[in-house]
VMD Tcl script that draws the C-alpha trace (Angstrom):
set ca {
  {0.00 0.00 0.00}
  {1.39 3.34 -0.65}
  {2.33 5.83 2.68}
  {-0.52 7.95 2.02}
  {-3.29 5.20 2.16}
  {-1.98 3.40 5.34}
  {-1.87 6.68 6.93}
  {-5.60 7.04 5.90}
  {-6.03 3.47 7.03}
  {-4.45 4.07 10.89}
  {-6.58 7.42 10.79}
  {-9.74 5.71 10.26}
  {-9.35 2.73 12.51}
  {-8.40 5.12 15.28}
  {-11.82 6.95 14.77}
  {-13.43 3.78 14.95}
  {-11.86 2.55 18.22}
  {-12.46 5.50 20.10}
  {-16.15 5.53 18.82}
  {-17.36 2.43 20.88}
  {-16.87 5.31 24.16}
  {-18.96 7.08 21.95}
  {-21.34 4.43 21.06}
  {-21.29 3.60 25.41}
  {-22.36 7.16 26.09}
  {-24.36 7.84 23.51}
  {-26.79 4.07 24.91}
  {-27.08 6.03 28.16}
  {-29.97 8.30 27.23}
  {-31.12 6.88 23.96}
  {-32.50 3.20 23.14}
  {-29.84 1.27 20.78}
  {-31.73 0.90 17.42}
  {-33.29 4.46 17.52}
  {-29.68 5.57 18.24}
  {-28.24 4.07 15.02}
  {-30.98 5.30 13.04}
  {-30.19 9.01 14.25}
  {-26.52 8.25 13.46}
  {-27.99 7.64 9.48}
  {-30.34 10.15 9.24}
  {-27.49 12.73 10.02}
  {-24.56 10.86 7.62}
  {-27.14 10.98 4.86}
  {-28.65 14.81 6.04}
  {-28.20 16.80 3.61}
  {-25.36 15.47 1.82}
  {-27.85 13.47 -0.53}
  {-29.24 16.06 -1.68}
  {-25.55 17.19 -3.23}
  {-23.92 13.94 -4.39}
  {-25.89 11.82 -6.82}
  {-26.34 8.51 -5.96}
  {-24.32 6.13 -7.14}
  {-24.40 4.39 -10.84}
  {-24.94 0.77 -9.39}
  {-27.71 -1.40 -8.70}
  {-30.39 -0.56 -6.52}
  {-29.57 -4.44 -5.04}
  {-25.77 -3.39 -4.45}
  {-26.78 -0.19 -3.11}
  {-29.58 -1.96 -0.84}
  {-27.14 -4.69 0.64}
  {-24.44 -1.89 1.10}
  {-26.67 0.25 3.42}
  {-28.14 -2.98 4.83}
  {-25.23 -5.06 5.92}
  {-22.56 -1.88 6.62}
  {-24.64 0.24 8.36}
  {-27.98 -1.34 9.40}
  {-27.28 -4.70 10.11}
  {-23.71 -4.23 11.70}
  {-24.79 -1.06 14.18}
  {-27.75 -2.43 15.37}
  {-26.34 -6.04 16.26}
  {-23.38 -4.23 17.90}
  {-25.50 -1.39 19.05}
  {-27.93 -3.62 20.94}
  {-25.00 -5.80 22.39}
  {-23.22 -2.99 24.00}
  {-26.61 -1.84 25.38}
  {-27.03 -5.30 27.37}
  {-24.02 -4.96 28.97}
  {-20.91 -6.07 26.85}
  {-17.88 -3.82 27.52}
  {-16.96 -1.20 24.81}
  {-13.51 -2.39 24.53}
  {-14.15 -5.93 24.14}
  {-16.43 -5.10 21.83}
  {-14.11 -3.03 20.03}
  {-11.88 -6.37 20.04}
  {-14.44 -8.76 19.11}
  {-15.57 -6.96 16.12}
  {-11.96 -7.42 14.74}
  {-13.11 -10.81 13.84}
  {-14.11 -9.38 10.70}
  {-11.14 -9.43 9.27}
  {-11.03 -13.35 9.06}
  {-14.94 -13.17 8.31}
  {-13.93 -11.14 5.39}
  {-11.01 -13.72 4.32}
  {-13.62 -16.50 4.27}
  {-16.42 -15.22 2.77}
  {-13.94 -13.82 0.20}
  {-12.98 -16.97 -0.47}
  {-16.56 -18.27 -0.92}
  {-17.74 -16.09 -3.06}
  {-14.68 -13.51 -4.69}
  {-13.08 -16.76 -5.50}
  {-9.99 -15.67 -3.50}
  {-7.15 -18.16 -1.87}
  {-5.97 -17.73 1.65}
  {-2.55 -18.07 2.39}
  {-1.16 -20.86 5.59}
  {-0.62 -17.55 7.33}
  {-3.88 -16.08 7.13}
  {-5.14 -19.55 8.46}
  {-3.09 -19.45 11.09}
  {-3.67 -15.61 12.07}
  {-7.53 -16.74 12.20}
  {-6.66 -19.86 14.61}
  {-4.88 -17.80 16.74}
  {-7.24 -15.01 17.14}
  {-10.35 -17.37 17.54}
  {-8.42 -18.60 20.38}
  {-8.39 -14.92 22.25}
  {-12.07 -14.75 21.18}
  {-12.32 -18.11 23.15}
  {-10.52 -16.34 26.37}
  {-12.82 -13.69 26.02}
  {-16.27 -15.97 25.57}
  {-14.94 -17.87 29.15}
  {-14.74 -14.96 30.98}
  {-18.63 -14.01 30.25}
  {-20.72 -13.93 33.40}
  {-24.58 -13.84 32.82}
  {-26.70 -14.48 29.89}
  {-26.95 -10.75 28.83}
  {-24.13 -10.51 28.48}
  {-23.36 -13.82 26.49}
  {-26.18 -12.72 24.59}
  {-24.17 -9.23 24.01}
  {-21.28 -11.26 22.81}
  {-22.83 -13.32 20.40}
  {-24.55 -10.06 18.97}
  {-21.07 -8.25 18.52}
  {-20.24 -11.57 16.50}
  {-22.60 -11.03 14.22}
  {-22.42 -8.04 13.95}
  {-18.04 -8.31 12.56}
  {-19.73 -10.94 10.32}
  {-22.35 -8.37 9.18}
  {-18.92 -5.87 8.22}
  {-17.39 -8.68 6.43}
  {-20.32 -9.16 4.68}
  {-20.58 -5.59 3.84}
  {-16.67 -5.53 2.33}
  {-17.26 -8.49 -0.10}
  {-20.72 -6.31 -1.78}
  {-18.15 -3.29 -1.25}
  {-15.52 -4.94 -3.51}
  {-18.51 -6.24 -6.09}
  {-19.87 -2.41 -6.16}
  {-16.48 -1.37 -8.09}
  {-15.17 2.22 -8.36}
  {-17.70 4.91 -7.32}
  {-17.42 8.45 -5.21}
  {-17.16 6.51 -1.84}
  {-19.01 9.91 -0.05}
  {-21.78 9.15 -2.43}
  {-21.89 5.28 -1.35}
  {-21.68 5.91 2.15}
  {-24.62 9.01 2.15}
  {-26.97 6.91 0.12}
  {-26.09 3.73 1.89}
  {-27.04 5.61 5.27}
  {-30.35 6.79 3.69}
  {-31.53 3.38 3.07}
  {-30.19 1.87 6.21}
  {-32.06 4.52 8.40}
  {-35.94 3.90 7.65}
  {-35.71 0.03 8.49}
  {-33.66 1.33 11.29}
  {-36.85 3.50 11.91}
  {-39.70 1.21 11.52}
  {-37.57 -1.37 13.60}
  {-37.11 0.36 16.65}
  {-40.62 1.44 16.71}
  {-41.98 -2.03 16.83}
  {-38.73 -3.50 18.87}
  {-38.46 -0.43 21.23}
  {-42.28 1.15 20.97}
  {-43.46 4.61 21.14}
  {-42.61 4.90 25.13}
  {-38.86 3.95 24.32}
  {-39.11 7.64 21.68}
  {-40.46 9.69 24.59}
  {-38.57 8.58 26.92}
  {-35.13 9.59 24.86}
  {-36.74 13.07 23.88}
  {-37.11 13.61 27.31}
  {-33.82 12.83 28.29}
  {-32.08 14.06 25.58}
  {-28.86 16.58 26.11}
  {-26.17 17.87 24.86}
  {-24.01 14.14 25.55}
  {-26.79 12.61 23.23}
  {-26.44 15.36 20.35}
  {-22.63 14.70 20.26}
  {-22.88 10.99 20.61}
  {-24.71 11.25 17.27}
  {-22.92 13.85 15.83}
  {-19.70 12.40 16.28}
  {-21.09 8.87 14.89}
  {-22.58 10.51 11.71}
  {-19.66 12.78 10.55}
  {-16.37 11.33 11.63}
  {-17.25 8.12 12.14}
  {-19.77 7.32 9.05}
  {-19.01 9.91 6.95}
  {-15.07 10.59 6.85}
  {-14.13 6.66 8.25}
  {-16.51 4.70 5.61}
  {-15.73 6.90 2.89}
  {-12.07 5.96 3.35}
  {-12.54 2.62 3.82}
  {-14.27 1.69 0.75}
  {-12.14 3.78 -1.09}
  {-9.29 1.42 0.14}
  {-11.38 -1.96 0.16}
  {-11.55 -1.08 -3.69}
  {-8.49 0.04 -4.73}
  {-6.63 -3.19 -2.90}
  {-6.94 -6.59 -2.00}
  {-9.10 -7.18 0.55}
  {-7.01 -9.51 2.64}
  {-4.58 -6.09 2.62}
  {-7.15 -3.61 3.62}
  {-8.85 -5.63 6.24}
  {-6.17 -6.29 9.03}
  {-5.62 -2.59 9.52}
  {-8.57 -2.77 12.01}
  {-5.94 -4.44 14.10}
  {-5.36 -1.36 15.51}
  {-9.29 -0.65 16.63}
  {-9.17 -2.88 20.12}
  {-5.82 -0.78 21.03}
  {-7.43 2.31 20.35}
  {-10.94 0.94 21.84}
  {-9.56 -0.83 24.94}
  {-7.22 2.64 25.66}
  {-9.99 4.69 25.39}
  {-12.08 2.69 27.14}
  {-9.89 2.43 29.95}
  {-9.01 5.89 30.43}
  {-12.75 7.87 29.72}
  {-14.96 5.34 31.42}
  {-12.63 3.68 33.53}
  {-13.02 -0.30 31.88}
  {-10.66 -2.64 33.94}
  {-8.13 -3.85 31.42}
  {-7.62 -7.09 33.37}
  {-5.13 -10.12 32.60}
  {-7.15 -12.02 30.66}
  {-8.23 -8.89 28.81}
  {-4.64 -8.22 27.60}
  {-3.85 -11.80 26.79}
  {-7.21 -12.00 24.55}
  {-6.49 -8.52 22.61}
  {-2.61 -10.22 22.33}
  {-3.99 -13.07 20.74}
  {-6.57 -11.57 18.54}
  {-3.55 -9.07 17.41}
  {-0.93 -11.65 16.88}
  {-3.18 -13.15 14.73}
  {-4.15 -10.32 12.97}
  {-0.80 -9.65 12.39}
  {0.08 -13.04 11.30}
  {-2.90 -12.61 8.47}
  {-1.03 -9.03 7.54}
  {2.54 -10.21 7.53}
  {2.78 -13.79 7.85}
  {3.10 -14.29 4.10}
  {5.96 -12.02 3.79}
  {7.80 -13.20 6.63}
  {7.52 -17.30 4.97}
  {9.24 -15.54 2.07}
  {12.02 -13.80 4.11}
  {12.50 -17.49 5.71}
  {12.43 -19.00 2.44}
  {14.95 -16.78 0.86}
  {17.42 -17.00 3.78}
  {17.46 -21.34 3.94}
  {18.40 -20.78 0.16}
}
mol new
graphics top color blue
foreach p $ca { graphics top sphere $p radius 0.5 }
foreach p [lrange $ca 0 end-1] q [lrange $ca 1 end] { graphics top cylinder $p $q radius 0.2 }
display resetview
């Protein structure tokens, strides 16, 4: 990758590690699948009515907004809200990466290397530590919702990669537009009309920039760079770089709400980042082995 896009790449996962303290404040006054619709509503307000929409199926378009934005927030959204800890989950969602490896395998036609195999084996096994450590069933329940939610992303970067070159602002403000009104429609009948009056009657300041700060440099600037880069590379390249969302998450985490970064919570994010690691660089370093025995 050239300077300039890795740069991009460490900018954006840094946004998107800090944001689960955003997401964690944001759940205090506001239910979690009205939340994520608000986040939408703003990415796509008013930019749509700027940037045209994109030249690609309304089915590409549709699965875009679906599994990026709809399907991924609200599955992580909701887990948070019942109690799993924004850095795990900032940790757990990394499992994306070897979601993405898979399903690009399945259906890009794509061949993983021994290393990426191995990176995956390894960071299953810190998602193991992690799943042991779970006490009570809302939060297992939490856990297995951030799951599917990195399987929702990885989802989302295969259609990304089938979508081809467009203006990634336009992808991202239309793909918000559609996510938001089954966002809409789904929290009313999930959450109910009390749930809405509830969080217009507690909503401050705190709420405003929770959403703010997930429409604009979280959706707007972190997506739009992201699926510029999912495009333009491989996406066994592009996908690791989250590695570097559980540091950023667990940190931040840590030092604005005060999350205990025990033991077994530092072996767990070693293991998910070794592997993560091994799937960036593991193929590179059997070559530098290779060369040297010869």
């Amino acid at each position: 990758m050239q300077p300039t896009d890795i740069l991009l790449a460490v900018l954006t996962v840094s946004i998107w590690g800090f944001n689960f303290v955003a997401i964690k404040i944001g759940l205090q006054g506001l239910p979690p699948i009205l939340f994520c619709a608000m986040r939408f509503i703003f990415a796509a307000l008013p930019l749509v009515f700027f940037i045209k929409r994109p030249a690609i199926p309304w089915r590409l378009l549709i699965a875009y907004g679906g599994l990026q934005f709809a399907g991924q927030f609200s599955l992580l959204f909701y887990g948070m809200k019942l109690g799993f800890a924004p850095g795990l989950a900032s940790l757990v969602m990394q499992l994306q990466v070897f979601f993405t490896v898979g399903l690009a395998v399945l259906v890009l036609g794509e061949r993983p290397r021994a290393a990426q195999v191995a990176g995956a084996l390894i960071a299953f096994a810190g998602m193991g530590l992690v799943a042991a450590h779970l006490d009570g069933a809302a939060t297992v329940t939490g856990f297995l919702l951030v799951v599917g939610a990195g399987l929702s992303w990885a989802a989302a970067n295969i259609v990304t990669k089938q979508i081809g070159k467009v203006n990634p602002l336009a992808l991202v403000a239309w793909g918000s537009l559609l996510a938001a009104p089954g966002l809409l429609l789904a929290s009313l009948a999930i959450e109910g009309p009390a749930a809405w009056q509830d969080a217009a009657a507690r909503f401050s300041w705190i709420s405003a920039g929770a959403v703010l700060f997930q429409s604009y440099p979280t959706t707007i600037l972190g997506f739009a760079i992201w699926s510029t880069l999912m495009r333009k590379y491989p996406a066994a390249t592009v996908a690791p770089f989250s590695l570097l969302v559980p540091v950023a998450g667990m940190l931040s985490a840590s030092l604005v709400l005060g999350e205990a970064l025990q033991p077994w919570k530092i072996m767990a994010g070693l293991l998910v980042l070794c592997g993560l690691l091994l799937n960036q660089f593991g193929g590179r370093l059997m070559l530098l082995v290779k060369a040297a025995r010869q």
